[in-house]
C-alpha positions as CSV (number, residue, x, y, z in Angstrom):
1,X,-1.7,-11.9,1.0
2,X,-4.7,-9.8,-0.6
3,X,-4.2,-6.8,-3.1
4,X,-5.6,-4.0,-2.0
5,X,-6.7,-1.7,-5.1
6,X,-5.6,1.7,-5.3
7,X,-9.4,2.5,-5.0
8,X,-9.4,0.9,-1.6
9,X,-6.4,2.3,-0.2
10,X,-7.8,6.0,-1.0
11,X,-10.9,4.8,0.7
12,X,-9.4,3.6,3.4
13,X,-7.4,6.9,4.5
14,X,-5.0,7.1,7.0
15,X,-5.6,4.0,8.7
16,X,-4.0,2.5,5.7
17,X,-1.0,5.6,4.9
18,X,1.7,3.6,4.0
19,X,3.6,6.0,6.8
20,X,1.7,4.2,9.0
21,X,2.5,0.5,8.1
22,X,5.2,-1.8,8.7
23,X,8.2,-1.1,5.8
24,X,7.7,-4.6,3.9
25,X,4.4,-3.3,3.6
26,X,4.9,-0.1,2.0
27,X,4.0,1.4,-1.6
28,X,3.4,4.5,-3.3
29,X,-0.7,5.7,-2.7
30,X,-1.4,4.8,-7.0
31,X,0.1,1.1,-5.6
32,X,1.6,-1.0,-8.3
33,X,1.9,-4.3,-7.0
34,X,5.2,-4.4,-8.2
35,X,6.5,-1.7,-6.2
36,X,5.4,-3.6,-3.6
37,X,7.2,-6.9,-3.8
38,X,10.7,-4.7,-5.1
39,X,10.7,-2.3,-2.0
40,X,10.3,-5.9,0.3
């Protein structure tokens, strides 16, 4: 699976709110990846 930067994500908007995504899939908006993989 691709990283997506912080930079991106803010970018990106709300197409990409983590509100908006499935729940393995979401992270705070500064996006460690580690958050990511602990809330899976």
């Amino acid at each position: 699976m691709e990283e997506t930067p912080p930079e991106r994500l803010e970018e990106l908007g709300e197409e990409n709110d983590p509100r908006t995504l499935p729940e393995e899939y979401q992270f705070p908006r500064k996006g460690t990846v580690g958050v990511a993989i602990i809330k899976k």
